[in-house]
C-alpha positions as CSV (number, residue, x, y, z in Angstrom):
1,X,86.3,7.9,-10.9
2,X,87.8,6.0,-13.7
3,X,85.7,3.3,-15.6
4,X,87.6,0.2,-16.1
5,X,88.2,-0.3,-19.8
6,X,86.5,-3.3,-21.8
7,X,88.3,-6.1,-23.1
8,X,88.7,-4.7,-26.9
9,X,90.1,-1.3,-25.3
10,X,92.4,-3.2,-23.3
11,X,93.5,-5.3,-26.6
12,X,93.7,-1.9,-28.6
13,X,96.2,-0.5,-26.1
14,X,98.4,-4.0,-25.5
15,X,98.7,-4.1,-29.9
16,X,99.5,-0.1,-29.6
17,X,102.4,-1.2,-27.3
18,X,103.4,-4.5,-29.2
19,X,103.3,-2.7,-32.4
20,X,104.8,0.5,-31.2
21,X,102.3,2.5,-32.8
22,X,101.3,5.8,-31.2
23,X,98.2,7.7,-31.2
24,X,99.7,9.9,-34.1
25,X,100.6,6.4,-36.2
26,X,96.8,4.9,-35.8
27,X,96.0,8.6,-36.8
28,X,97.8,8.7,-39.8
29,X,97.1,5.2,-40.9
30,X,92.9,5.9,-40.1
31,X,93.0,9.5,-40.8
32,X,91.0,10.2,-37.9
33,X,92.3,12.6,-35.4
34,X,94.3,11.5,-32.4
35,X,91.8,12.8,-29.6
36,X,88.9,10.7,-31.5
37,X,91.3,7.8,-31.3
38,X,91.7,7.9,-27.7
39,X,88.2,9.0,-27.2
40,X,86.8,5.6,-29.1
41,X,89.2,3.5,-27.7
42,X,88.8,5.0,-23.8
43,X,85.0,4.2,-24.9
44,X,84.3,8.0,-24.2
45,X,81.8,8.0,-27.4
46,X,80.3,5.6,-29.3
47,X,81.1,5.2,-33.2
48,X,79.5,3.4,-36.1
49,X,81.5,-0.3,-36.9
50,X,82.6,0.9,-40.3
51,X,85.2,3.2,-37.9
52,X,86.0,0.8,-35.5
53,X,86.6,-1.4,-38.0
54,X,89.4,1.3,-39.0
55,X,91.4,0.8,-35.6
56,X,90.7,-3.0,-36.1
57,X,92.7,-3.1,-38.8
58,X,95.2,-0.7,-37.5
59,X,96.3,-2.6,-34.7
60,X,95.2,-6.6,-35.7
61,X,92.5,-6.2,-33.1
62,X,89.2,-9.0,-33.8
63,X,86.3,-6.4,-33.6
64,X,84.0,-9.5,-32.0
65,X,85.9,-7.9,-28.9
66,X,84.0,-4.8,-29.1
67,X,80.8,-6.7,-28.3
């Protein structure tokens, strides 16, 4: 069963496609791995702000959506 994703998730993946940044972009431009990527943005884990933050930037995402 699938879990729908929340609003910053679904923000994260529409500026991945706007942006045409891959997983292995956001990875190189965070220096985080590519499976932590999708992990935090599928909301698989849960990560301090100070990373999220990281993605934020990355992809012009407001991090007040993560809340």
């Amino acid at each position: 069963m699938r879990k729908e994703l929340s609003p910053w998730g679904k923000e994260c993946k529409s500026q991945m496609i706007l942006l045409g940044k891959s997983l292995a972009d956001l990875s190189r431009e965070t220096n985080l791995s590519r499976t932590y990527i999708s992990s935090i943005i599928n909301e698989r884990i849960i990560v301090p702000d100070t990373t999220v933050k990281l993605i934020c930037d990355a992809l012009e995402v407001d991090m007040a959506l993560r809340q």
